[in-house]
Structure formats: structure tokens, C-alpha cells
Wavefront OBJ file of the C-alpha trace (Angstrom):
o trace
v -19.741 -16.315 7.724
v -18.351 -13.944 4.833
v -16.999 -15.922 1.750
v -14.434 -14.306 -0.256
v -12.355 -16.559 -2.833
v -14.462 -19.492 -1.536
v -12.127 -19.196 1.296
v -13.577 -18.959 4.880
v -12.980 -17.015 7.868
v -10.816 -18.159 9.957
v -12.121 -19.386 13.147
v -11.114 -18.583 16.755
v -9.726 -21.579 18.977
v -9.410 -21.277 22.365
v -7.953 -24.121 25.339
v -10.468 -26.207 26.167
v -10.986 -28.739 28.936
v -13.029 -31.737 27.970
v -13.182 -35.603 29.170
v -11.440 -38.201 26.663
v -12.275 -41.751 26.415
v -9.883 -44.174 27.929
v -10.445 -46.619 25.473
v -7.916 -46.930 22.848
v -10.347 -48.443 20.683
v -12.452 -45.446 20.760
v -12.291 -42.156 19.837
v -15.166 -40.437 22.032
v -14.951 -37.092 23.979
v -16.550 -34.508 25.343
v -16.552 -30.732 26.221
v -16.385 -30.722 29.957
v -18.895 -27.787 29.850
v -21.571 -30.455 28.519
v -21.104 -32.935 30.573
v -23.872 -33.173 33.350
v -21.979 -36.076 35.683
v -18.641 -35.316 37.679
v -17.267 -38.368 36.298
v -18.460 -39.029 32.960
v -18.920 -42.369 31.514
v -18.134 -42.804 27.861
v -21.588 -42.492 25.804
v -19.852 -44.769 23.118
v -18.372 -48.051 24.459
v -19.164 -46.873 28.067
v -15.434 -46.725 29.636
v -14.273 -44.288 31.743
v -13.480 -40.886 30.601
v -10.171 -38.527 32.199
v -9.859 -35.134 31.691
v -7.736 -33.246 29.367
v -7.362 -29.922 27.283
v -7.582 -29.646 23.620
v -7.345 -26.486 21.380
v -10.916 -26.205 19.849
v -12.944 -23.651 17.803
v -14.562 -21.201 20.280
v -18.624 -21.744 20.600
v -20.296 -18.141 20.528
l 1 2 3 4 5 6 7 8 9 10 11 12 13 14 15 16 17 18 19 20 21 22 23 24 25 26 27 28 29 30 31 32 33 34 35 36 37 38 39 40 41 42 43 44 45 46 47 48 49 50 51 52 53 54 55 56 57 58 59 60
């Protein structure tokens, strides 16, 4: 990353599906791309998980 003004560079967010905790009480989620089960559990509190999409920073 180039600093100039102790400002960073501004980083590239794309639409991203991931699975989202059902919990209110929790806040856990997950890129769907990491998840290794079709129908993720949540690996906080252990609820079930739905999917949804989320603007997040792009991973190179």
C-alpha cells in the first residue's frame, strides 16, 4: 500500500455473497467462498446461517 498524507489507498469493494447468522444475538458471518458445508452452521453460537450479499473489500 502507498501512503501519501498518512492517507491510504482506497480499496476496491465488490458484491459479495456470504452466509449471515440467524441469531440476533450474534453477529457472525461468512464469505460463502470459505465455507466448506452447503449449509453452514454458525461457528459462534452454532445457529443456522442464510445467505445474503454484502459490499466487501475485494481479496486479491
Amino acid at each position: 500500500m502507498a501512503y501519501y498524507n498518512n492517507k491510504k489507498e482506497p480499496v476496491e469493494e465488490i458484491e459479495t455473497s456470504v452466509w449471515s447468522c440467524t441469531n440476533d444475538d450474534c453477529s457472525g458471518w461468512m464469505r460463502e467462498d470459505y465455507s466448506f458445508e452447503t449449509e453452514p452452521t454458525c461457528p459462534l453460537c452454532k445457529s443456522s446461517m442464510i445467505k445474503e450479499t454484502r459490499v466487501l473489500p475485494k481479496l486479491s
